[in-house]
C-alpha angles and dihedrals in degrees: 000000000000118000118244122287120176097113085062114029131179089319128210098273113074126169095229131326094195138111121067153110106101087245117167111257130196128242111242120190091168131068109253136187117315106237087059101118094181097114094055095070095074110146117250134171117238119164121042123191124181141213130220077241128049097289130120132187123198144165123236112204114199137161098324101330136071132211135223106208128170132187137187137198158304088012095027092211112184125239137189117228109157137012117187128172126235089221094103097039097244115107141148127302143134095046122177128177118216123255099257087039094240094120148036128210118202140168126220111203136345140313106250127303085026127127132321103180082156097060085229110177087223100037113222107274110219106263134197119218129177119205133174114258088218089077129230109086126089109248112266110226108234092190139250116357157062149204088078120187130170129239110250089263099057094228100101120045112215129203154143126284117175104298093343151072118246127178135186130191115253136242087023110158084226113011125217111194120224133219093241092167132010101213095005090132085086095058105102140203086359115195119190127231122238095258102043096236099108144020131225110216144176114225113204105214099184110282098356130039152193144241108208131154132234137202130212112262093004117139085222158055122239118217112220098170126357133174149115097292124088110243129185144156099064114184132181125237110241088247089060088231103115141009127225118209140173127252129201133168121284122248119274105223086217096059139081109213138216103231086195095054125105127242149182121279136174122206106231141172147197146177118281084229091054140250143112123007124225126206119226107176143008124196124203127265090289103021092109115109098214091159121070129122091229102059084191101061082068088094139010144168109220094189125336101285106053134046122213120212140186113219136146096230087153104029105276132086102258141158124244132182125212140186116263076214096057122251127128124310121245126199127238107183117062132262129277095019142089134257100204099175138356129184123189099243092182140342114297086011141106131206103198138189105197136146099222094122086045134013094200091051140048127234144179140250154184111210117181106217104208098047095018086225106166123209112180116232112236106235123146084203119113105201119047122191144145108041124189123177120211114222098240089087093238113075130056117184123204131142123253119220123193137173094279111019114062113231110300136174125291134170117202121215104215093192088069100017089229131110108269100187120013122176118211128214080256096058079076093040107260118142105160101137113182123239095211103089113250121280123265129200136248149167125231134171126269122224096261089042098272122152113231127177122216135160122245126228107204128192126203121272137044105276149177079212121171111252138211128205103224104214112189125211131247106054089232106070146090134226120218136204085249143047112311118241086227123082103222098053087037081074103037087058098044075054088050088057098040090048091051086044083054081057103258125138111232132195111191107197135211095199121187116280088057140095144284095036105085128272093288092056089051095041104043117173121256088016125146121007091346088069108331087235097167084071090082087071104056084040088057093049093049080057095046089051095049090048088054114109087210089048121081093220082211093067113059119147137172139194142175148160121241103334088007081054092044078048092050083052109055090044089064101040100044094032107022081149089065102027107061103183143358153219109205109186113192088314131183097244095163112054087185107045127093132219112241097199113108114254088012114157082227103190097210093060088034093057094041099260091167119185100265098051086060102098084047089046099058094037080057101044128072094262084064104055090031098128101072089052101114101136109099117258139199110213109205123185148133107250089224096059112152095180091054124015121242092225083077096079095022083067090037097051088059102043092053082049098060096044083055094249111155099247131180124189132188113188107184104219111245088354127145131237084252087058089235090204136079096220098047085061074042090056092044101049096047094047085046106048084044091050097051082043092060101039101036118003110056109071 
């Protein structure tokens, strides 16, 4: 089950909101014209939600439109309950499902200031609805907000309103919202009580923060633990008794950090009545585990005598368990490999997403905590993501991703350790199956010796064919031989398909810097804006590539969104005699160089650029090395991205002009950095596939 969220909500960053309508689509063995987007609008799960009882609720992006869908056991038969269009930039997200799954909360568009990809004279506002999981009635507006969760008891639906907390009572023929907390938006990372009549919260307090406790219709906070340290993750022993909680070091006012940096953390508690706190575990200067897709798999209890904690003590993301008591940890999940989510699927029982039977995959698990006993789940999936535990002790949901079906929903039996219900790409009536074979994976050397996994792309036929290098974002990702759980590289690797089926070789790369290979891997020396050392391993692909028989050395091309642009750019710019033409997708192109627009994610400051690296940044960006760019270029970005600022291409665009380089650019007006339409993943595919056409493909 998914911790509370209504202090956050869905947030204004959002990996793609894009996919949807169960259209009928027709099967396509050939290759057809490039600017057929058909295959694109394959049907994906996004977002899981789970009830205390076996019921699930889930979205199902496809083509423009997204679904609301809920099932309960023991059948989990699926049924509709919302379809909304992304036309007017405004779908689904930050779904939860009540306690007693009877219901299902759900927001339609931002908070404000948030995105306007549709250019709407009035943008769309964020919204809270409320809908019966049973189907059958149209969803009922509760008003301005996001971020919904529901007391412990399910009655009353929680959520965030501008700087406050409001509630409303649920299932009310006409609801009336509540003011529940003046200033509770700034109540983070809240976690109920059992009895619903109080939150535990972390304050940030700007570079140090705090853990208090409030209680409903109080005129005041109170302070569990305070300090000059950061904490964060607080989670509630089942017997309601004490809260464990994370600590890292405080900021240094002196210093730029690296937000993607590891760090050392100790696993504390402390009474729910306050106290004094006890510290249960202390890793060493890098044993933290800042990076996970599931924030939440950070720290558990699994019953009310031992915590279970993520960390990379040894230089892999694994999971310990520890006495509440103190004593030494002990690990549950195996050496040199990563733990990436893990849900309590019952007391006493993990439920755990990890890649330790294969690094270039990802797997499942039942690990039993006390005795750290370990049963497989059978799954013929590759790619594993998004679990969410019920709280019957009995059913996990996730979605399963392979070579050829997008992630789609699947619901484990624990009991069995086996999928009981599983939906396909065809369930939604998509039936596009690529031509091009599937694509394997492989290992090739680096520039500076390096070994790099990747995955190939091959077409039919013997070639010569003109070849890319794919570059991903992040950095902080990994690609997989399959379909991606995340939209946005779910994309990127159906464009991959369709690009091998055009007859193009593609070498999608997991450079260094990203995830799945260990925490030296992810934190190589000399990476980003210090050397830009990961460098040496796109440079090495784009080698490996020229050395192929089936490759034209001549045709080379690369191409990549956000890091994968900053990647793109530095091809270009540094080997413009290997790397013949480029795809830059809203990349980082200044190390140095800061945003000036207010709550930016501003990549320079987010990756510890301090005053006095600049001179190393830009030496180690594109713009430093921007002379030598010569090979043609296509520039793609929204013109409302808040993770890299559109000013990036809007400077580089004129830089590559005046030195007489053939540059394209393409600026979506009001669009994210996730690209929330569909049209906008339909506009890059088409100017890209031309593009490549034009500068490589065409001989």
């Amino acid at each position: 089950m998914r911790a509370s969220s209504f202090v956050s909500g869905p947030g204004s960053r959002i990996s793609r909101l894009a996919l949807a309508g169960a259209v009928l689509i027709a099967a396509s063995g050939a290759a057809s014209a490039a600017d057929d987007t058909a295959f694109l609008a394959f049907p994906m799960a996004t977002e899981i939600s789970a009830a205390h009882v076996p019921a699930f609720a889930w979205t199902v992006q496809q083509g423009d439109r997204t679904q609301l869908l809920a099932a309960r056991g023991p059948d989990f038969k699926r049924t509709a309950l919302f379809e909304q269009s992304d036309v007017d930039g405004a779908p689904i997200t930050g779904i939860r499902i009540s306690p007693n799954g009877a219901w299902v909360a759900f927001t339609t568009g931002f908070a404000a200031g948030g995105y306007n990809p549709a250019s709407l004279l009035t943008p769309p506002k964020a919204t809270l609805w409320l809908v019966s999981a049973a189907g059958g009635a149209a969803p009922v507006r509760i008003g301005e907000g996001s971020g919904p969760d529901f007391s412990p008891d399910g009655s009353r639906l929680v959520y965030r309103s501008g700087a406050d907390l409001w509630a409303v009572n649920v299932g009310a023929a006409e609801p009336k919202p509540e003011l529940l907390v003046r200033g509770g938006a700034a109540f983070a990372q809240p976690v109920w009580t059992a009895d619903g009549k109080s939150l535990i919260f972390v304050q940030d307090r700007g570079g140090w923060s705090f853990l208090g406790r409030y209680t409903l219709g109080s005129d005041r906070v109170e302070w569990l633990v305070t300090g000059a340290d950061r904490l964060s993750h607080p989670v509630l022993s089942p017997d309601g008794r004490t809260v464990a909680y994370l600590r890292w070091p405080g900021r240094e006012h002196t210093v730029t950090y690296d937000n993607l940096e590891n760090q050392p953390v100790s696993v504390e508690t402390v009474a729910t009545s306050g106290g004094k706190a006890r510290t249960l575990w202390s890793s060493g200067p890098r044993g933290g585990s800042r990076i996970s897709d599931d924030d939440e798999g950070l720290l558990r209890w699994s019953d009310s005598r031992t915590v279970v904690f993520r960390a990379e003590e040894d230089g892999w993301a694994r999971l310990y368990a520890v006495s509440a008591a103190g004593g030494a940890a002990r690990a549950l999940t195996g050496e040199k490999c990563e733990v990436a989510e893990s849900e309590l699927a019952a007391p006493d029982t993990l439920f755990v997403i990890h890649n330790c039977r294969d690094l270039d995959t990802r797997q499942a698990s039942l690990i039993t905590v006390s005795t750290g006993r370990e049963q497989a789940v059978e799954t013929k999936d590759a790619v594993l993501a998004l679990a969410s535990a019920a709280g019957d002790g009995r059913h996990v949901a996730m979605t399963g991703a392979g070579a050829d079906a997008s992630a789609m929903l699947r619901i484990v039996d624990a009991a069995s350790a086996k999928v009981a219900y599983a939906e396909t790409p065809a369930d939604y009536g998509y039936r596009y199956g690529f031509a091009a074979p599937a694509p394997q994976q492989v290992r090739l050397t680096a520039a500076d010796g390096e070994s790099v996994p990747g995955q190939l792309f091959l077409p039919k036929g013997k070639g010569p064919h003109p070849a890319l290098v794919y570059v991903h974002g992040g950095p902080t990702r990994q690609m997989f031989p399959a379909f991606h759980f995340s939209g946005y590289y779910a994309n990127d690797y159906a464009m991959n398909r369709r690009l091998a089926e055009m007859g193009y070789v593609v070498l999608a790369l997991n450079y260094r810097s990203g995830v799945g290979y260990g925490r030296d891997f992810r934190e190589a020396p000399g990476r980003g804006w210090r050397k830009a050392s990961e460098y040496a391993d796109v440079l090495g692909a784009g080698r490996w590539l020229a050395a192929r028989a089936d490759v034209d050395p001549k045709r080379i091309g690369i191409w990549g969104g956000s890091y994968g642009g900053l990647l793109t750019g530095q091809a270009l710019a540094r080997d413009s005699d290997l790397f013949a033409a480029g795809v830059a997708i809203h990349g980082v192109f200044d190390w140095s160089w800061p945003s000036p627009v207010p709550g930016h994610l501003n990549p320079s400051k987010f990756f510890g650029v301090g005053e006095a690296d600049k001179a190393a940044a830009l030496a180690a960006s594109p713009l430093g090395a921007v002379e030598g760019w010569r090979s043609p270029v296509l520039l793609f970005s929204g013109d409302n991205d808040m993770n890299v600022d559109v000013r990036e291409t809007v400077d580089l665009a004129q830089k590559l002009r005046r030195q007489g380089v053939d540059v394209r650019t393409v600026l979506l007006p009001g669009e994210s950095h996730g690209l929330i339409r569909f049209s906008a993943w339909q506009r890059l595919w088409r100017d890209q596939a031309a593009f490549f056409d034009e500068t490589l493909g065409k001989r």
